[in-house]
N, C-alpha and C positions, 0 to 999 in steps of 0.2 A: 674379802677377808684374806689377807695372807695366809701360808700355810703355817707357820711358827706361830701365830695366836691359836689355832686349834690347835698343834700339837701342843701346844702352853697347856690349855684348857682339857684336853686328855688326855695328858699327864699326870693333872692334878688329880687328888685323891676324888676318888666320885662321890658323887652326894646326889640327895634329890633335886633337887636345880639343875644336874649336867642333865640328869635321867629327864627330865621334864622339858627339857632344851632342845634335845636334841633331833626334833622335827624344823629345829631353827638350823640347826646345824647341818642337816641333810639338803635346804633350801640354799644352802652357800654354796655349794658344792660348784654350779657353774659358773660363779664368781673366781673361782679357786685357783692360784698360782701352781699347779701341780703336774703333771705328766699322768698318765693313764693306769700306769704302776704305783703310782703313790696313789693315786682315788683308789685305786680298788683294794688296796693295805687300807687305808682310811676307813672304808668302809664296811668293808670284814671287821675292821675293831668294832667301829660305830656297832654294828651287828650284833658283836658279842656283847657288847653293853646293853644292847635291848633284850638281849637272849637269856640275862642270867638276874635274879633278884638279888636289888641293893644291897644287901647284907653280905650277899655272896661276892657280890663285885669290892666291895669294900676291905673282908678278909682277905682276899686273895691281892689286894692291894697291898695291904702288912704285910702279909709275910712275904710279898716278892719284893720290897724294895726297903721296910725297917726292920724285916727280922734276916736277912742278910747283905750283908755289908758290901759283897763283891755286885752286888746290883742296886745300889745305892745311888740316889737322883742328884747327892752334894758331889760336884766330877771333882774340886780341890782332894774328896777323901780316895779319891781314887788314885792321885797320883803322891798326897805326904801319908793318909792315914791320919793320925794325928799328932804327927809331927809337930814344931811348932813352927815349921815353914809352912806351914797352911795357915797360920795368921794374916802373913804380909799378903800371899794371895787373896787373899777375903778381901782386904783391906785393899789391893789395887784392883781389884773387879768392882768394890762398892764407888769408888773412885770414879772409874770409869762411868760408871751408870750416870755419877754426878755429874762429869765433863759434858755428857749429853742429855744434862738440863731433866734425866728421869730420878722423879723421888722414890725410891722403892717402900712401899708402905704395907708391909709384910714381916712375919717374924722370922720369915727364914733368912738361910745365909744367901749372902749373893751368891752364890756358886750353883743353889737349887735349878736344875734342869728346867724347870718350867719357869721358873726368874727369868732364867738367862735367854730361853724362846719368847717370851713375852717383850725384852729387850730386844732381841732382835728383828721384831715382827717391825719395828719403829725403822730398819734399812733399808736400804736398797737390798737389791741379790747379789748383787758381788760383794758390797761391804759386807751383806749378812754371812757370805760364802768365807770372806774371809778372813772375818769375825769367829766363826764356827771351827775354820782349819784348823785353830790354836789348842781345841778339843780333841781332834780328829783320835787322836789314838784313845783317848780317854774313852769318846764316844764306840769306837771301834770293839774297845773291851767290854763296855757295859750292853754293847749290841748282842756279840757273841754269848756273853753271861746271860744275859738271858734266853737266846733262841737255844742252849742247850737244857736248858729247863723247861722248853715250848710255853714262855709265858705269849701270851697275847701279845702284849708289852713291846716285844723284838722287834715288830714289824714299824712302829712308831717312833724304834730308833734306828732302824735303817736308812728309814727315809731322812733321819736327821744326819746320819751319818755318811749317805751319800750328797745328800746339801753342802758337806762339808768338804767337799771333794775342789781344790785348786783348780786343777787341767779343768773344772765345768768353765774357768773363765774364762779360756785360751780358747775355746770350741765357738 
């Protein structure tokens, strides 16, 4: 399993299917496209999810990411707000997805962080890398936004945030 379909899938909002899953999710682990510092961000999260009841993983999902704005999973709102330059964007990321033959069959926008990891789990690591740069600063912000609030959260975009890093291709 790539590492961008897990973080697709623990991004999403949790429910009882992640919670129930996720002795599936610990068995990928040696499979996993990741360095030693991302497994063990991984599975600190993974951790906390088993540590705390659904109810409570669920609130604390609200309020860190629909009841404020500045840690928001849509990255278009990060960089118009609701501009109405954040149309066209919507509309050439849904584009995109089309160009590479993926029907997104979801309500959210294309823009939604876990859309957009689930689309990239379908690359290679350099297209995925730099497919990703294009966020880098988006991601950058909503990384910092959350590790000053010590959500859980931070750790799962760092990893996506150093994914996004160019020079990993020149290395």
């Amino acid at each position: 399993m790539k590492i961008y379909k897990l973080l697709s899938v623990l991004l999403e909002y949790p429910d009882q299917e992640l919670i129930e899953h996720i002795p599936e999710l610990l068995e990928i682990f040696p499979q996993l496209d990741a360095d030693n510092i991302e497994r063990d961000a991984l599975l600190n999260f993974i951790n906390h999810l088993q540590s705390l009841p659904l109810t409570e993983l669920q609130s604390d999902y609200v309020k860190t990411f629909d009841m404020v704005p500045e840690h928001s999973l849509h990255l278009t709102h990060h960089l118009f707000g609701d501009d109405k330059n954040r149309g066209p964007a919507l509309i050439d990321l849904g584009e995109l997805y089309k160009d590479y033959g993926v029907e997104v069959v979801t309500n959210e926008l294309p823009d939604y962080l876990p859309l957009i990891l689930e689309f990239t789990a379908y690359m290679d690591d350099s297209e995925a890398t730099v497919f990703l740069a294009d966020a880098k600063k988006v991601l950058a912000v909503l990384t910092e936004n959350l590790t000053k609030v010590e959500s859980p959260y931070a750790a799962l975009l760092s990893i996506i945030e150093n994914r996004a890093t160019l020079s990993k291709l020149a290395a």
